[in-house]
C-alpha positions as CSV (number, residue, x, y, z in Angstrom):
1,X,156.2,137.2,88.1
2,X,153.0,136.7,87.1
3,X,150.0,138.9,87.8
4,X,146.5,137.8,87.7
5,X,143.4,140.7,88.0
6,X,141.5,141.2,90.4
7,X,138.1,140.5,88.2
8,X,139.9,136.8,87.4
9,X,141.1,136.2,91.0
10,X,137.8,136.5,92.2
11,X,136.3,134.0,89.6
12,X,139.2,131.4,90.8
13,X,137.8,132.1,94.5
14,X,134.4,131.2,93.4
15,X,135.7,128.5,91.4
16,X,133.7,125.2,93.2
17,X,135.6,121.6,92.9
18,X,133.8,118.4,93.1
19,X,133.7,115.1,92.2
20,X,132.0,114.3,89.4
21,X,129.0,112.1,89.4
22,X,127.5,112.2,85.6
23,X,130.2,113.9,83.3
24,X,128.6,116.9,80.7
25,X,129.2,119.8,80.0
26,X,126.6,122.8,81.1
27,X,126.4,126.9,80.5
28,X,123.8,128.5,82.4
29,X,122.0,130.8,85.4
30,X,122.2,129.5,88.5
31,X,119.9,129.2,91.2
32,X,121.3,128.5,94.7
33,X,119.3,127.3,97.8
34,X,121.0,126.5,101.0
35,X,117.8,124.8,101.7
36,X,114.8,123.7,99.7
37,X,111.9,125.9,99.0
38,X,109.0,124.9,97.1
39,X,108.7,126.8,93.6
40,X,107.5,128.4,91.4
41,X,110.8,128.3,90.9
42,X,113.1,131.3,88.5
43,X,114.5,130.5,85.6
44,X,117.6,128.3,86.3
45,X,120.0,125.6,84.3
46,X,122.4,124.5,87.1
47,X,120.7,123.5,90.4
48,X,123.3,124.5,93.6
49,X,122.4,122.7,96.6
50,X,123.5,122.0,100.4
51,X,122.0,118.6,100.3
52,X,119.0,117.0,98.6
53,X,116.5,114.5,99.2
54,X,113.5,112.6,97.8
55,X,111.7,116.3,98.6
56,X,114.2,117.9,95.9
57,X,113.3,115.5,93.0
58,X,110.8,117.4,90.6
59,X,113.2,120.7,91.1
60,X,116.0,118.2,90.3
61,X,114.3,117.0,87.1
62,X,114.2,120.7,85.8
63,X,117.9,120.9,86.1
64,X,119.9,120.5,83.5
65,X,122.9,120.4,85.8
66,X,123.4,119.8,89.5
67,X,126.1,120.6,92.0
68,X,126.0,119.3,95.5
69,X,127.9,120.3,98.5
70,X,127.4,117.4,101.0
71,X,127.0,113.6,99.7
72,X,128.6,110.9,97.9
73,X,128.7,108.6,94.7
74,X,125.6,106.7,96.4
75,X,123.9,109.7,98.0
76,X,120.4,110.8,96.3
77,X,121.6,113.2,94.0
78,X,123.6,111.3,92.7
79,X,121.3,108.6,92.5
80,X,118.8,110.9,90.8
81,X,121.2,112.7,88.1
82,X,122.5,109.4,86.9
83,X,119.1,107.9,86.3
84,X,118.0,111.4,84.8
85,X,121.4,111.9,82.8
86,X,122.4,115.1,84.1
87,X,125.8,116.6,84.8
88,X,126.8,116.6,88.7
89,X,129.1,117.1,90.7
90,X,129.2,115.9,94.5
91,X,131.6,116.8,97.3
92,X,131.7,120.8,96.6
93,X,132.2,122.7,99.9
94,X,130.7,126.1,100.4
95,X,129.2,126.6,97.1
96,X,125.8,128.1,98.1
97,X,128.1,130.7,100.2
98,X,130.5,131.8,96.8
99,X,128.2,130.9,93.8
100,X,125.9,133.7,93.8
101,X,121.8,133.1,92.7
102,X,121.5,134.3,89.2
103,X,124.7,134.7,88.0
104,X,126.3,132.5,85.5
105,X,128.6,129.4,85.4
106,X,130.5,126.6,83.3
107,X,130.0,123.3,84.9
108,X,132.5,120.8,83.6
109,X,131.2,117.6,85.4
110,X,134.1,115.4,84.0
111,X,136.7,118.0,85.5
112,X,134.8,117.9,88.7
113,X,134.1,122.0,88.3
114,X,132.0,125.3,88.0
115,X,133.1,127.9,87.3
116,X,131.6,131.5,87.8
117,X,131.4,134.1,84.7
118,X,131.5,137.6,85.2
């Protein structure tokens, strides 16, 4: 059989799957809003939002990667990080409830994922 740790079963639970919007490839700190909140802002690479709208779009333009839990290929997210060339994914339920604000992560926007690092 084969036995994974607990330290890397917890990073597969946190794992968030997507569909990717703008392929790239980013390594970063997080910062994770269920809901918008104007800044100053921390610190941040990957942008992990609920939703987004035309509200979201100079936090969105500080992003240097952008994953989504509600939307589609046309929603404005994805609208905004194509035009911007950043790497998104769409589509990625319950991410601002695993992902914690902060921490670390590898998003592959080609393979649709982010993953969490320890």
């Amino acid at each position: 059989t084969h036995c994974i740790s607990s330290a890397a079963s917890d990073v597969y639970k946190r794992q968030v799957e997507g569909q990717c919007v703008f392929p790239g490839v980013v390594h970063g700190r997080l910062l994770v809003m269920d809901e918008y909140r104007p800044g100053p802002w921390p610190d941040f690479d990957i942008l992990v939002a609920k939703h987004t709208d035309p509200g979201w779009s100079m936090l969105i333009s500080k992003a240097k990667g952008l994953v989504v839990e509600h939307g589609g290929l046309l929603s404005h997210a994805s609208i905004v990080t194509r035009e911007l060339g950043i790497p998104c994914i769409i589509g990625a339920p319950n991410a601002t409830a695993v992902l914690q604000d902060g921490g670390e992560a590898i998003l592959d926007a080609a393979s649709g994922t982010l993953k969490p690092i320890l």
